[in-house]
C-alpha positions in Angstrom: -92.2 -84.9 7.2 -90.1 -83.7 10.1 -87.3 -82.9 7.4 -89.2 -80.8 5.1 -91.4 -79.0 8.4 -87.7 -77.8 9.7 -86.9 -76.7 6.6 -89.7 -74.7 6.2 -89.4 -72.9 9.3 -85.9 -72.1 8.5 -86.6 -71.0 4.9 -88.1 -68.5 6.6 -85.4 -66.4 8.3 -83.0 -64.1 6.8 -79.0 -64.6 7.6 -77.6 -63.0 9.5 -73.6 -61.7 8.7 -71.1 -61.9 11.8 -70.0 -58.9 12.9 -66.0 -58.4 13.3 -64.8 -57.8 16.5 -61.4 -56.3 17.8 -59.6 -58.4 20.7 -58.9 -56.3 23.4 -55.7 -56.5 23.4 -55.6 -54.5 19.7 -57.6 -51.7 21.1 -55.5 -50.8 24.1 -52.1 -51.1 21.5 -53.8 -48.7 19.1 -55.0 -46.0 21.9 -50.9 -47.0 23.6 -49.3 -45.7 20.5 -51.6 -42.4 20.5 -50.4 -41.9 23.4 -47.2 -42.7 23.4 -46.9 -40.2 19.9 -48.4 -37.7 21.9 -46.5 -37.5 25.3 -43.2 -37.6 22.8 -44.6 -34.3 21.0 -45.1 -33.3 24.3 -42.2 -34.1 25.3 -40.5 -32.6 22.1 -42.2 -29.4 22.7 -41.4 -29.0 26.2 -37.7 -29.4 25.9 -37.5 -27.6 23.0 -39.4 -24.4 24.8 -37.8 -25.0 28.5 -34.7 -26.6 27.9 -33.1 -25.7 24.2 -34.9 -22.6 23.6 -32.3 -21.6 21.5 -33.0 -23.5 18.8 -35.7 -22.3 18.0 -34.8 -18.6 18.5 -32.1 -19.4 16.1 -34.3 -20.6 13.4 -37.1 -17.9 13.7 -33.8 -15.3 13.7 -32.8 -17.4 10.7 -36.1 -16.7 8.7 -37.1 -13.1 9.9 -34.2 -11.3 11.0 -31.2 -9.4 9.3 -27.9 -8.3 11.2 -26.6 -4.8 9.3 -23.7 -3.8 9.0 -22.8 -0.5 10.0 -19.9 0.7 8.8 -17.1 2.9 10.8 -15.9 6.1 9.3 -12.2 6.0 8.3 -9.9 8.4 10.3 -8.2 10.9 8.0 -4.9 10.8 7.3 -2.9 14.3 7.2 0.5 16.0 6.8 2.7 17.8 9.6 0.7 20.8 9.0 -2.9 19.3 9.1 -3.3 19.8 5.4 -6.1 16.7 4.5 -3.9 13.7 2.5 -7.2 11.2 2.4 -11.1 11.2 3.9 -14.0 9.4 3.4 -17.0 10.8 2.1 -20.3 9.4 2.4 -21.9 7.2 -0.4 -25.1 5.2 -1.3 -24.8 1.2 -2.3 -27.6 -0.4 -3.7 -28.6 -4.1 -3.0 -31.3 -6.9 -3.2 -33.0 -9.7 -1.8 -33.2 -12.1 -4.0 -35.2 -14.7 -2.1 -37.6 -12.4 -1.8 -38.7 -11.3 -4.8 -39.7 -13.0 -8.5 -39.9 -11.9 -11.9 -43.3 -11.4 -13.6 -43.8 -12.5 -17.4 -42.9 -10.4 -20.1 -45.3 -7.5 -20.6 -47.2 -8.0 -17.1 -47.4 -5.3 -14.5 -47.9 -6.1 -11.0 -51.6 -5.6 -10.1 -52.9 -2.8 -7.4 -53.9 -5.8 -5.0 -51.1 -8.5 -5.3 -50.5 -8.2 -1.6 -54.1 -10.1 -1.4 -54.0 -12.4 -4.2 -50.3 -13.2 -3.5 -49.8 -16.1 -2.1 -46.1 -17.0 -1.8 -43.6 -14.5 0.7 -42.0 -13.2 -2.4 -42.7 -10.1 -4.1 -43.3 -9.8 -7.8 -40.7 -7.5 -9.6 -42.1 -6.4 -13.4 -40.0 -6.4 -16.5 -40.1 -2.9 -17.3 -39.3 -2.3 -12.8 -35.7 -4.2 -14.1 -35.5 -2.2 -17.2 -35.6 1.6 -14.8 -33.1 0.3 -12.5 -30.6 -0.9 -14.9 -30.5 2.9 -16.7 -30.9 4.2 -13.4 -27.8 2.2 -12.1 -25.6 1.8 -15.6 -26.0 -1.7 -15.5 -26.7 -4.1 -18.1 -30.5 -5.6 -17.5 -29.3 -9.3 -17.8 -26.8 -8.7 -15.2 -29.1 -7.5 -13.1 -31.5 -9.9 -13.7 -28.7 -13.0 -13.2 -28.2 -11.4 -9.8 -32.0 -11.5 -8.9 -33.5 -14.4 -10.5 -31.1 -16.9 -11.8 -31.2 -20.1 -9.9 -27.2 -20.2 -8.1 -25.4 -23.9 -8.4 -22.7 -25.1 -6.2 -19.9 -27.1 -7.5 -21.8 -30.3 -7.8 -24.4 -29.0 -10.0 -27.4 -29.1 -7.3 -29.5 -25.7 -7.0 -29.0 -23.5 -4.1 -31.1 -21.4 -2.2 -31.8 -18.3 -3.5 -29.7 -15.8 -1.7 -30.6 -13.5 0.8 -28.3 -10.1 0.0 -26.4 -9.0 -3.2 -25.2 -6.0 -4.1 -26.4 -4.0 -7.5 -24.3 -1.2 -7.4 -22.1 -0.5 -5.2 -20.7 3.6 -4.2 -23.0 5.5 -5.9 -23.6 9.8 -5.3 -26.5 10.4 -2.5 -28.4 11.9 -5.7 -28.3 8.9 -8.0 -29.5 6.3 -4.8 -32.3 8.5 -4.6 -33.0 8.4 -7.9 -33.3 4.4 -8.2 -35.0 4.4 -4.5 -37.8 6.6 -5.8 -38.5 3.6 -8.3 -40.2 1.9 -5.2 -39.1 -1.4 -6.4 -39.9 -4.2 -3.6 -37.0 -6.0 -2.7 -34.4 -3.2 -3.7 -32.8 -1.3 -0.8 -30.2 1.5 -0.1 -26.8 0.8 2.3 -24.4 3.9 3.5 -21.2 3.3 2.9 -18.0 5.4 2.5 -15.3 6.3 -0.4 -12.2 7.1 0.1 -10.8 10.1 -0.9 -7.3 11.4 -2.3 -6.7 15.4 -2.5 -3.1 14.5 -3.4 -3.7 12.1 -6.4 -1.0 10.8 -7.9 1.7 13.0 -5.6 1.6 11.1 -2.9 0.1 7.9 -4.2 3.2 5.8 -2.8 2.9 7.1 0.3 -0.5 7.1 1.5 -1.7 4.0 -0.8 -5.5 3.0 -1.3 -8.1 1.2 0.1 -10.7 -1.4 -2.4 -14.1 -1.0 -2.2 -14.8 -2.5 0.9 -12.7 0.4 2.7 -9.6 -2.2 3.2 -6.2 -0.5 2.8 -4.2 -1.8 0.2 -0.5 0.0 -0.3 0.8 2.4 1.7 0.1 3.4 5.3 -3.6 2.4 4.4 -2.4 -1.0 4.3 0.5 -0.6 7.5 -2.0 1.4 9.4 -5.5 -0.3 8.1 -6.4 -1.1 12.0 -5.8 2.3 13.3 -7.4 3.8 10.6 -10.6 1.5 10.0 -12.4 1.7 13.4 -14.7 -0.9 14.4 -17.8 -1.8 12.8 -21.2 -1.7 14.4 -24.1 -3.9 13.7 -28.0 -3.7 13.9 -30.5 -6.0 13.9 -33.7 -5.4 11.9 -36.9 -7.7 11.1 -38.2 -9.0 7.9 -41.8 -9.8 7.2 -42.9 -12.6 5.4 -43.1 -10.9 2.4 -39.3 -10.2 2.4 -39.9 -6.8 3.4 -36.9 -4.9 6.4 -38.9 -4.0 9.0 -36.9 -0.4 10.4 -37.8 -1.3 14.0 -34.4 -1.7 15.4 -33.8 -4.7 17.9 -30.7 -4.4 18.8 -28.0 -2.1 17.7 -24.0 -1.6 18.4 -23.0 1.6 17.4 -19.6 1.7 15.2 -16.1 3.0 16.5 -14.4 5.5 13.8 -11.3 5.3 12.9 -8.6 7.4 14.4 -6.7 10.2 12.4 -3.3 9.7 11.1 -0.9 12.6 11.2 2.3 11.7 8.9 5.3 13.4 9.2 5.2 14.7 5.2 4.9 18.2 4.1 2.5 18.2 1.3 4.5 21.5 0.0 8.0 19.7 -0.2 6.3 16.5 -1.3 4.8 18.7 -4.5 7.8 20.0 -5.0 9.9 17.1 -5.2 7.2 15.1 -7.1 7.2 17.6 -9.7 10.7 17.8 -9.9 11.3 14.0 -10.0 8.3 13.8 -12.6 9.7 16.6 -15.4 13.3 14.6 -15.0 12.2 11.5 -15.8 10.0 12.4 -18.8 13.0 14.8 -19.8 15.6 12.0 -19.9 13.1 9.1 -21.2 13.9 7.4 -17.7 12.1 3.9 -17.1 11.6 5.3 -13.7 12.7 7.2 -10.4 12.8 8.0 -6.9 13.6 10.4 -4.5 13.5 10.6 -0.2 13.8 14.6 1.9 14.5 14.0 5.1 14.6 16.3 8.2 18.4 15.6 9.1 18.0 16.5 12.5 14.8 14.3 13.6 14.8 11.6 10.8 11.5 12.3 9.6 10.7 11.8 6.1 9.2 15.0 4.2 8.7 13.7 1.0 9.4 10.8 -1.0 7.9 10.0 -4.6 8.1 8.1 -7.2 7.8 8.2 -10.9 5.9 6.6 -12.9 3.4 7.4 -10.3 -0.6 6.2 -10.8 -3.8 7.7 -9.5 -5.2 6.5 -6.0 -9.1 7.7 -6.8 -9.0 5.5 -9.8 -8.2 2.5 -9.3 -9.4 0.7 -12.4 -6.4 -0.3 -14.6 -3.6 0.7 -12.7 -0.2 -0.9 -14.1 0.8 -3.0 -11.2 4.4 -1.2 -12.5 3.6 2.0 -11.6 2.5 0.5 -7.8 5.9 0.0 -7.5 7.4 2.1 -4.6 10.9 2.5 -5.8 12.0 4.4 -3.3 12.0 1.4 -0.5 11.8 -1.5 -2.6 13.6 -1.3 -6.0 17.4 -1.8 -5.1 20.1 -0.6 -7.2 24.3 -0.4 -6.8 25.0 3.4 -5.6 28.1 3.8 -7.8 30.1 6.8 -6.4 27.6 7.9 -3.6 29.3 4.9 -2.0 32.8 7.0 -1.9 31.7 9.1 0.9 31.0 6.1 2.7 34.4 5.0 2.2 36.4 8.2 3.0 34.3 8.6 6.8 35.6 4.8 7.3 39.1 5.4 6.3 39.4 9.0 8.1 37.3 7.4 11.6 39.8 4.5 11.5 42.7 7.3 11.3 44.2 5.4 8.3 44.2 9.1 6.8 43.3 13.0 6.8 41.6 14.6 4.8 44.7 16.3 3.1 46.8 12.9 2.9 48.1 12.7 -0.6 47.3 8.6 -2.2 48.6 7.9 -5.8 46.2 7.2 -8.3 48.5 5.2 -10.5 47.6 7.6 -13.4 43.8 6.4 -13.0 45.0 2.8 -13.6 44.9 -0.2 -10.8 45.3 -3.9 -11.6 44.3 -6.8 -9.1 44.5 -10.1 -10.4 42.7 -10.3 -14.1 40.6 -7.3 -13.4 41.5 -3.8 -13.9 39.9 -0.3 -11.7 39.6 2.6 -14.6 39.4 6.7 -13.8 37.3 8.5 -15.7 39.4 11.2 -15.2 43.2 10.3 -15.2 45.1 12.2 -12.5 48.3 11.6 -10.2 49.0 12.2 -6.4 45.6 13.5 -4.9 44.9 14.1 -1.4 41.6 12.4 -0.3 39.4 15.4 -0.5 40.5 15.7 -4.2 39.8 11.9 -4.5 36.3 13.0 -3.2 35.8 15.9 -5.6 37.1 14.0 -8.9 35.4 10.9 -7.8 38.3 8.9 -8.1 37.6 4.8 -8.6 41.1 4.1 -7.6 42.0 6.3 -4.9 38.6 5.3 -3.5 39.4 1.5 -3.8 42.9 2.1 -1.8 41.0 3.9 0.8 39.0 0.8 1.3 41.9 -1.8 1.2 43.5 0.1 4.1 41.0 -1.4 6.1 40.6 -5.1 7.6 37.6 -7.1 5.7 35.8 -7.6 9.1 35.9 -3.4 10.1 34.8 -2.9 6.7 32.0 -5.1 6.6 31.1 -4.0 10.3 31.4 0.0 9.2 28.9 -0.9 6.6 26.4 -2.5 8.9 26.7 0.3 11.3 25.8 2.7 8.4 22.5 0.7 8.1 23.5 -1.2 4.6 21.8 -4.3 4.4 19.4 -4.1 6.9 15.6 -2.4 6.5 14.6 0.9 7.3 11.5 0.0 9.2 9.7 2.0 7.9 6.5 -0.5 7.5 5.8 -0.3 4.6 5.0 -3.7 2.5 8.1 -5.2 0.4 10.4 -3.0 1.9 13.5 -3.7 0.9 16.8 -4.8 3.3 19.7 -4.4 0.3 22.9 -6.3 0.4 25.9 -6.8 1.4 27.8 -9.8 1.4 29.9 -11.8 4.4 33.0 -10.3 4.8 34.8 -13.9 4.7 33.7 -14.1 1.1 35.7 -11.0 -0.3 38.4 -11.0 -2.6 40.4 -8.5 -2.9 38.8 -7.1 -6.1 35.3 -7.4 -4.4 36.3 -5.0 -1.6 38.0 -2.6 -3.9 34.9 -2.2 -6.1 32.1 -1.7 -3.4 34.3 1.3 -2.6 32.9 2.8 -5.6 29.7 1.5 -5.0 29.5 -2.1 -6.9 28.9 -5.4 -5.3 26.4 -4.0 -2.5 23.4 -2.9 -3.5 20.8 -0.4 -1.5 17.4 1.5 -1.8 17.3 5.3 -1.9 15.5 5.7 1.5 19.0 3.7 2.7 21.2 6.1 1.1 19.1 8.9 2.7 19.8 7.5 5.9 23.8 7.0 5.3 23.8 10.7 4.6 22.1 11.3 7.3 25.5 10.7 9.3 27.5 13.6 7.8 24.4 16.0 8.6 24.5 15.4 12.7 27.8 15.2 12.9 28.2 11.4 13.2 24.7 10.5 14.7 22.2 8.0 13.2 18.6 8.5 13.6 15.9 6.1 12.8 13.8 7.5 9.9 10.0 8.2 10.7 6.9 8.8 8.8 5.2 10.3 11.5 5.0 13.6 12.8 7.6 13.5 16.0 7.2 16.0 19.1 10.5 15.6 19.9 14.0 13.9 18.1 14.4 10.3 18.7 17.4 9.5 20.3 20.5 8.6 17.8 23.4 5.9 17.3 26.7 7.5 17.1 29.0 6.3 14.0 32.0 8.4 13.7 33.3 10.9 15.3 31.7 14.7 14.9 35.3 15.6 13.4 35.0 13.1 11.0 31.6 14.0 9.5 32.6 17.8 9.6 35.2 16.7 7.3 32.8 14.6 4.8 30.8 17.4 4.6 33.1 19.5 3.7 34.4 17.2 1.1 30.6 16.8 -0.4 30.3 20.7 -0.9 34.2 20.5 -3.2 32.1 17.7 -5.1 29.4 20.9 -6.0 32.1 23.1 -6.8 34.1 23.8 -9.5 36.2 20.8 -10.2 34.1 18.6 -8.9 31.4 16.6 -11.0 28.1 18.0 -10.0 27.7 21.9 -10.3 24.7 21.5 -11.1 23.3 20.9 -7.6 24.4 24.4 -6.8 21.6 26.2 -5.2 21.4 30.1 -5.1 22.1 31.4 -1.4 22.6 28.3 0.1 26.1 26.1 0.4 24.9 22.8 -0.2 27.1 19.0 -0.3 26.5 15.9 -2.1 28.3 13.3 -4.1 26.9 11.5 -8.4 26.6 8.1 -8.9 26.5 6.7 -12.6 26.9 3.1 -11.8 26.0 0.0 -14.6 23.2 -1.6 -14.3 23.2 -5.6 -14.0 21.2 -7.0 -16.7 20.4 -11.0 -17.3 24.0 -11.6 -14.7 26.1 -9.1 -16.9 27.1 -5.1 -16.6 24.8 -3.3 -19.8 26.6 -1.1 -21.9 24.0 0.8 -22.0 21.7 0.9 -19.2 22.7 3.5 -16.1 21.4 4.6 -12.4 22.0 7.8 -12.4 22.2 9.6 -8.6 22.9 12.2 -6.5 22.6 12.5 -2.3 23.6 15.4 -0.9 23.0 17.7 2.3 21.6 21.3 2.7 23.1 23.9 4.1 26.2 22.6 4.8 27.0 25.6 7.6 24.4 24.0 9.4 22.4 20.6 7.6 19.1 20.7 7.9 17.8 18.7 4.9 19.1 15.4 3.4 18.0 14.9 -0.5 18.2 11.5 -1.9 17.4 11.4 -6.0 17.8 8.5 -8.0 17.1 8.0 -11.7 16.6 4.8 -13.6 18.0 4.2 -17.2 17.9 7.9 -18.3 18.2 8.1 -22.3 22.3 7.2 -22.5 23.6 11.2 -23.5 22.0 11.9 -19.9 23.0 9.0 -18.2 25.7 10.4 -15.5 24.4 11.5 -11.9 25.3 14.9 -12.2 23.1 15.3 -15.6 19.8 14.0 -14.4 19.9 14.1 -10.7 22.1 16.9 -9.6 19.5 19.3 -11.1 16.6 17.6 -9.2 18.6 18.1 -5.9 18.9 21.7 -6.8 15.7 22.4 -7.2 14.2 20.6 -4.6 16.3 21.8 -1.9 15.9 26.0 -2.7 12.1 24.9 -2.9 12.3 23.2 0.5 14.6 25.9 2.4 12.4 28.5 1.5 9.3 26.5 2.6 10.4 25.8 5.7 12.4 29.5 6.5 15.6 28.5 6.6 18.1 31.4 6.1 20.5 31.9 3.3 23.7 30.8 4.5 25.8 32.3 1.8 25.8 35.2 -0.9 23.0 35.0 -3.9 26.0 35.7 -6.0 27.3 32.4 -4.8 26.8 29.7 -8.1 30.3 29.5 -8.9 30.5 27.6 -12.7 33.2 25.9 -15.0 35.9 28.5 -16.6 34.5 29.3 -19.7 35.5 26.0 -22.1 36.5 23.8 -19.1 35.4 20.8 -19.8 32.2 19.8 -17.1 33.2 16.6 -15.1 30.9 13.8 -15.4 31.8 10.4 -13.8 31.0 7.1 -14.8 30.9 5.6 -11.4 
């Protein structure tokens, strides 16, 4: 009975579940690492706002801020006389953002009220928006849209952030950018920039070079004189919203430092003149190329100097790398004859001879060893003016084996072969001449005559320049000079007096280049028709025909170097295709610059009537 009473009673009670309850120990360990996360974001954030604040200036400048470029205007470049040689002129380039900016679906136009129902920080850009800008800009719509859209890879394959600046178009007219700006196109902005400028062209294309279209120099004195001329850039700093749009509230700004102006030491009259000359030869004879250098013979600066084939400096697009070629300082070639006044100045400054000593020519024969030194012209007992004015191979190469090796070779390095102009210019050429201890007999007999060293035109120019100031040595400049540098004497005054009067026989009748003659002036020079050297061995057919000379020889004022490259073979001596040149050039360039007639108008004195005209080969 007690049994079943109890369990009664305690049939009548409901269960009761036992509640779970936390140790204490588990409660202050969860409210511990609450804690402890939040005095280390505390921690974080106090270090990161007192202590490494640059950090996170860095990234917000990262996400919202652009740094411009502003560019520098390029100094000009002019001639002696301030006439303009190259200038930049302002121009529009436009560019995007393409991490700021989407395409919309084919057909669909963006809506009046996409900056409310956007809700990403790029701006939508509409199919037919694209379609505007590429007429507008003359590009085709899947390039632009591979420049604004596509997803960019690196080399691994793995897809790149979308880039922040490209360019469209760059150097377009003021008109056109406003043009595609009127468009309104989100995410599509203007840059000024500047284009450079030649007045000259092709004239004076090897002279003054190019920039590309960043405004870096490329050839010429753009190139040697790219840091003078470029300036410094400047920089601002502008803010972008988080839209992607420039926000023109300037933050900080460094303004640019132009570039400073380059006065050269070329007259853009004489360099016309000799261009044009130099150009109508060349075409005339079928010539693969030329050159030619006017110097000022009493200062050393350079007047002129062009090239043909030339190319055009304000279009750059497919230029043959040939025509680039600045032949004048870096093509080298053997002078041939022009050497022989070289030779006669070291044999009469030694005082091995005068100018009226009489040398046997052997009858225009001379053997050493297996080889054997021809004459064009066959003669007998000449005196060395008359070796000059026939252009003699062998009374040349007896004038040079008067001398020691060692003088010879130290002669020629005095006269500047085989060393480099300085001028600056890239690729500039230094010519050759070998170590005296390697001569033979034969080799210093040929370079007599010209073969065996080999030098640019701008170094023949500056040989020459010896016999115009009276044994003096200048060095050559292409800038503008206030005063005369100082000079190197060579040889004596008395020995370039003679020279020069030996250069003007070689003009005369008798000698073999008449055709440099100039009308009211006595001018001086000396042809060179030397071989070319083709694949090791002397061409039959291929020539360098040349001519330096000085003008007027009463009192030199101009040195004319002209030098023509495998003329068509009928036209292949000196005094053919570059006698004339000098002709014209110099009563072009005496007039320009007023120097007075120094001798009759009736002066041209020709060949008797059937004489034979004297052309060397040498």
């Amino acid at each position: 009975m007690a049994f079943a009473h109890t369990a009664s009673r305690h049939a009548g009670r409901r269960p009761q579940n036992p509640q779970p309850r936390l140790e204490h120990w588990r409660t202050w360990f969860v409210l511990g690492s609450l804690l402890a996360l939040f005095a280390v974001l505390l921690g974080r954030g106090i270090y990161l706002q007192g202590f490494n604040e640059e950090f996170l200036q860095e990234q917000g400048e990262q996400r919202y801020t652009r740094s411009l470029r502003l560019e520098a205007l390029r100094g000009m470049i002019v001639d002696r006389n301030g006439e303009l040689l190259a200038q930049s002129t302002t121009v529009q380039s436009i560019w995007a953002s393409p991490r700021s900016v989407y395409a919309l679906p084919k057909g669909q136009q963006r809506p009046k009220d996409w900056r409310q129902k956007n809700d990403t920080d790029k701006v939508p850009v509409s199919g037919e928006e694209i379609q505007l800008l590429a007429k507008l800009l003359g590009v085709p719509e899947a390039e632009i849209r591979r420049k604004m859209f596509d997803e960019r890879r690196n080399s691994k394959g793995e897809v790149l952030k979308p880039a922040d600046f490209v360019w469209l178009k760059r150097q377009l007219s003021p008109e056109e950018a406003r043009k595609v700006m009127a468009l309104n196109i989100p995410g599509i902005y203007s840059q000024t920039e500047y284009r450079r400028f030649y007045p000259a062209g092709d004239q004076l294309a090897h002279v003054i070079g190019f920039t590309d279209i960043d405004g870096r120099g490329q050839e010429g004195f753009e190139l040697t004189r790219d840091k003078t001329l470029a300036g410094k850039a400047g920089s601002r700093t502008v803010i972008r919203d988080r839209r992607g749009y420039i926000v023109e509230d300037v933050s900080t700004i460094v303004p640019p430092l132009d570039g400073q102006t380059l006065q050269l030491s070329i007259d853009v009259r004489i360099q016309y003149l000799a261009f044009r000359e130099l150009k109508a030869m060349v075409e005339q004879s079928d010539a693969k190329g030329g050159a030619i250098v006017v110097l000022d013979a009493r200062t050393g600066e350079v007047l002129a100097m062009a090239n043909a084939p030339s190319y055009n400096p304000n279009s750059r697009n497919g230029i043959d790398p040939a025509h680039r070629r600045n032949r004048a300082i870096t093509d080298l070639y053997e002078p041939g004859s022009t050497m022989k006044a070289i030779t006669a100045a070291m044999a009469l400054d030694a005082g091995k001879v005068k100018p009226t000593t009489v040398i046997s020519t052997d009858g225009g024969r001379m053997t050493i060893g297996p080889a054997t030194i021809r004459d064009d012209h066959p003669g007998g007992a000449m005196t060395v003016e008359q070796i000059m004015q026939k252009s003699s191979n062998v009374g040349a190469a007896k004038l040079a084996l008067m001398m020691d090796r060692e003088a010879m070779f130290n002669f020629l390095k005095s006269m500047g072969f085989g060393e480099k102009v300085n001028t600056g210019f890239p690729g500039e050429a230094a010519g050759r001449v070998r170590p005296w201890k390697d001569w033979r007999p034969i080799e210093q007999a040929t370079m007599a005559y010209g073969y065996g060293a080999s030098a640019s035109v701008m170094q023949m120019a500056r040989a020459y320049q010896v016999f115009a100031t009276d044994g003096e040595i200048r060095p050559l400049t292409f800038t503008k000079l206030v005063a005369p540098l100082p000079g190197r004497p060579v040889i004596k005054p008395e020995t370039a007096q003679a020279v020069r009067k030996m250069l003007e026989m070689v003009t005369l009748p008798g000698g073999t280049a008449t055709r440099a003659q100039v009308v009211g002036y006595r001018v001086g020079g000396k042809t060179g028709t030397a071989k070319k050297l083709v694949n090791g061995v002397y061409s039959d057919t291929a020539r360098v025909g040349s001519f330096v000379g000085i003008a007027p020889i009463s009192s030199p004022r101009i040195v004319v170097a002209v030098m023509i490259d495998e003329p068509r073979f009928d036209m292949r001596y000196g005094g053919l295709v570059a006698a004339p040149v000098f002709s014209n050039v110099v009563a072009g360039t005496l007039r320009i610059l007023g120097v007075p007639p120094d001798s009759p108008t009736e002066n041209i004195l020709l060949p008797p009537p059937g004489a034979a005209e004297i052309l060397e080969e040498t």
